[in-house]
C-alpha positions in Angstrom: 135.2 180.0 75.3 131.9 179.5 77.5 129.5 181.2 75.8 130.9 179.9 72.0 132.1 176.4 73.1 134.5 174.3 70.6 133.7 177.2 68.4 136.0 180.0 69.9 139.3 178.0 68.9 138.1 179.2 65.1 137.3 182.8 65.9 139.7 185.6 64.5 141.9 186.3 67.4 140.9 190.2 67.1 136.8 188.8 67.1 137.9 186.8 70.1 140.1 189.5 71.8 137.1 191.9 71.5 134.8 189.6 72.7 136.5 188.4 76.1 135.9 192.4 76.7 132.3 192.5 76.5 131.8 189.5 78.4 134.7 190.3 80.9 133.2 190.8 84.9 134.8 194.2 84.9 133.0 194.9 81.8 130.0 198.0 81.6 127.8 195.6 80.1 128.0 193.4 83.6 126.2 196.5 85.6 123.2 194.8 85.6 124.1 191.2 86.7 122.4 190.3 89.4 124.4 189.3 92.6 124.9 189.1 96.4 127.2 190.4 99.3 130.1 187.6 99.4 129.0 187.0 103.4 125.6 185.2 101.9 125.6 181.8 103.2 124.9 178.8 100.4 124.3 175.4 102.1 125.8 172.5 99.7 124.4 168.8 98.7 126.8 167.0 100.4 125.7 169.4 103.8 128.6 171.7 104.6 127.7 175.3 103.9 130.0 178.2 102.6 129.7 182.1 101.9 129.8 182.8 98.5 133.5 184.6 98.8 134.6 181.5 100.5 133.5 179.1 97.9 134.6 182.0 95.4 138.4 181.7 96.9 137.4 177.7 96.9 136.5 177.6 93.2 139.6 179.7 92.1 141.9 176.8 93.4 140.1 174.2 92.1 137.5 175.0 89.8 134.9 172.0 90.4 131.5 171.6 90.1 129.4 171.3 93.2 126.1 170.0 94.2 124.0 173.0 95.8 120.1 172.8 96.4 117.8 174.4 93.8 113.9 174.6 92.9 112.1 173.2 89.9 109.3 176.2 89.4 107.2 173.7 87.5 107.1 171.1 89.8 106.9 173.0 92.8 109.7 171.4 94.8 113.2 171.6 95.7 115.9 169.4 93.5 119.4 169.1 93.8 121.3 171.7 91.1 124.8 171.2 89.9 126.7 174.8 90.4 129.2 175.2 87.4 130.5 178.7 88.2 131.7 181.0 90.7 131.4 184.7 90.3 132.9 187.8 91.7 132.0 191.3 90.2 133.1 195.0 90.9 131.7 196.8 94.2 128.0 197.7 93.5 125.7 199.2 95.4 123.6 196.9 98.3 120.1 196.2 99.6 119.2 194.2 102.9 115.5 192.1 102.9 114.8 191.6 106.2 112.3 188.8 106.6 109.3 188.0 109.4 111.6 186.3 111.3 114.2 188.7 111.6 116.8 187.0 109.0 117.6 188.4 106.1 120.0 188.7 102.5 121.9 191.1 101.0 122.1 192.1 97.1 122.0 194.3 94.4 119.2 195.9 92.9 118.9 193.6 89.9 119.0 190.4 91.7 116.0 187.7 91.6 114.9 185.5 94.2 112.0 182.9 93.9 108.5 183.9 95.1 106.1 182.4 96.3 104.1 182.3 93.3 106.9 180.3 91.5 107.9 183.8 89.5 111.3 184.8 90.1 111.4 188.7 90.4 114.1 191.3 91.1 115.2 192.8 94.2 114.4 196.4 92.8 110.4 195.1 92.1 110.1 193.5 95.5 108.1 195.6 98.6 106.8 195.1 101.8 104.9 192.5 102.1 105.6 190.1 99.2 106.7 186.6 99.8 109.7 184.3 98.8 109.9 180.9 98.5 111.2 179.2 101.7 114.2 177.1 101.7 114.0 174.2 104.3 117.0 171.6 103.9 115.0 168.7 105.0 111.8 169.7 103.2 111.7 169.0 99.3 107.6 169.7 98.8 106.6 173.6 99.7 103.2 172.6 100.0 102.7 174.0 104.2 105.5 175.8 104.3 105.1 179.5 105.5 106.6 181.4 102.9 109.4 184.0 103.5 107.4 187.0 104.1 109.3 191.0 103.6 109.3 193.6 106.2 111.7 196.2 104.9 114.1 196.9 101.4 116.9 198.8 102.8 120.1 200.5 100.9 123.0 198.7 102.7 126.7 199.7 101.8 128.5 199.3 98.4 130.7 196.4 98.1 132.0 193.5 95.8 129.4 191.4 94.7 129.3 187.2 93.8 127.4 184.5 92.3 126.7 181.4 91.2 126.0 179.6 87.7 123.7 176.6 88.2 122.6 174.4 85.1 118.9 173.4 84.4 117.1 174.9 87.6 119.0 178.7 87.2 118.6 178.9 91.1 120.4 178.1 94.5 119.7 178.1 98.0 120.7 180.4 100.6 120.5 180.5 104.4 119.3 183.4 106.0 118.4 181.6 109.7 118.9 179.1 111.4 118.9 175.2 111.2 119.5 175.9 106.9 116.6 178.0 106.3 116.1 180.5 104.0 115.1 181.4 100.7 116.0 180.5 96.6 117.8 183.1 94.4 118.1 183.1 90.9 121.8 183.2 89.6 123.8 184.3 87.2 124.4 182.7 83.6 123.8 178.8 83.1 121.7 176.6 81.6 117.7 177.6 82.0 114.4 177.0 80.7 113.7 178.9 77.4 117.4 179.6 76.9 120.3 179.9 74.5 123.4 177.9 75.7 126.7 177.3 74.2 127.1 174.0 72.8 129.1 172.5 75.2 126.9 173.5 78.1 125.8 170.6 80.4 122.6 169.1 80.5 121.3 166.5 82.7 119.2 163.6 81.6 118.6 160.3 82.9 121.8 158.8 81.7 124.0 161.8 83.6 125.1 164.7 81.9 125.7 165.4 78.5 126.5 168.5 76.2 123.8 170.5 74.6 125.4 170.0 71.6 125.2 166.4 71.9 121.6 166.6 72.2 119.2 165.0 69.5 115.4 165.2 68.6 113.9 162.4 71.0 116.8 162.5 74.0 115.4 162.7 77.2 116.6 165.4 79.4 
């Protein structure tokens, strides 16, 4: 029903039966997805912060949209994101980044954080020395901010692994120090730049948000 939208309800049931397999959490296919240990912290908009298998416990009750922070890579600066899913996937294997400053986040070998140079890249391709982009909670402009610098890529136990969708910006915030800091990570799914989405995917424009499929040549998003 996500991916196909108002769609689905005309699908064969054996089509739709075979397709809730392949795009099932527990299904092969999902090996690669890219996610975190469920003890990373995410700070939220409205400033409380959770760890992703608390907000994942959180979203099964009551499954809301929040507000988390995210980072426009065009613009350079950090923008509040609108977090329409929460993910939990089977145990997969784990790697800590420890950072300059000691902090650090753990997550599987496919995951992709936000570097410095505004490309997001995957755990796996990241090395000593590269650089993340910051996460300050007060700061919305990374322009003098020291960036998030590596020190060591580490294999760090197997265990079950979450995420987040957010629309439009395809990142989050985590905090991997103190007073919020930390770093941006890509996430799972959602509504991005230069993607496909199911029609009844939101999108936010200037007049709130709409459906893809409500969309028309000339609308502002």
């Amino acid at each position: 029903d996500y991916y196909l939208g108002r769609v689905a309800k005309d699908l064969h049931p054996a089509w739709k039966e075979d397709l809730e397999v392949v795009f099932s959490p527990g299904s092969e296919i999902f090996e690669w997805i890219m996610c975190l240990s469920g003890d990373t912290q995410v700070p939220l908009l409205d400033g409380s912060q959770y760890s992703l298998r608390e907000l994942y416990a959180r979203w099964e009750k009551s499954p809301e949209p929040f507000g988390v922070y995210s980072f426009d890579l065009r613009a350079g600066e950090m923008v509040p994101g609108r977090c329409t899913r929460v993910l939990k996937f089977k145990p997969d294997q784990l790697y800590r980044v420890t950072f300059e400053d000691g902090s650090s986040v753990r997550a599987n070998a496919d995951h992709e954080f936000v570097c410095w140079d505004g490309v997001k890249r995957k755990l796996c391709d990241l090395k000593v020395g590269d650089r993340l982009m910051p996460f300050r909670a007060h700061v919305q402009s990374m322009h003098g901010q020291r960036p998030a610098g590596i020190v060591s890529v580490e294999r760090d136990g197997v265990e079950p692994v979450y995420c987040l969708t957010v629309d439009v910006w395809s990142n989050f915030a985590l905090v991997t120090g103190e007073n919020r800091c930390g770093i941006f990570s890509g996430n799972t799914g959602g509504i991005g730049i230069g993607k496909g989405h199911p029609v009844d995917a939101p999108v936010l424009t200037p007049g709130g948000w709409r459906d893809v499929g409500s969309l028309a040549v000339g609308d502002s998003v």
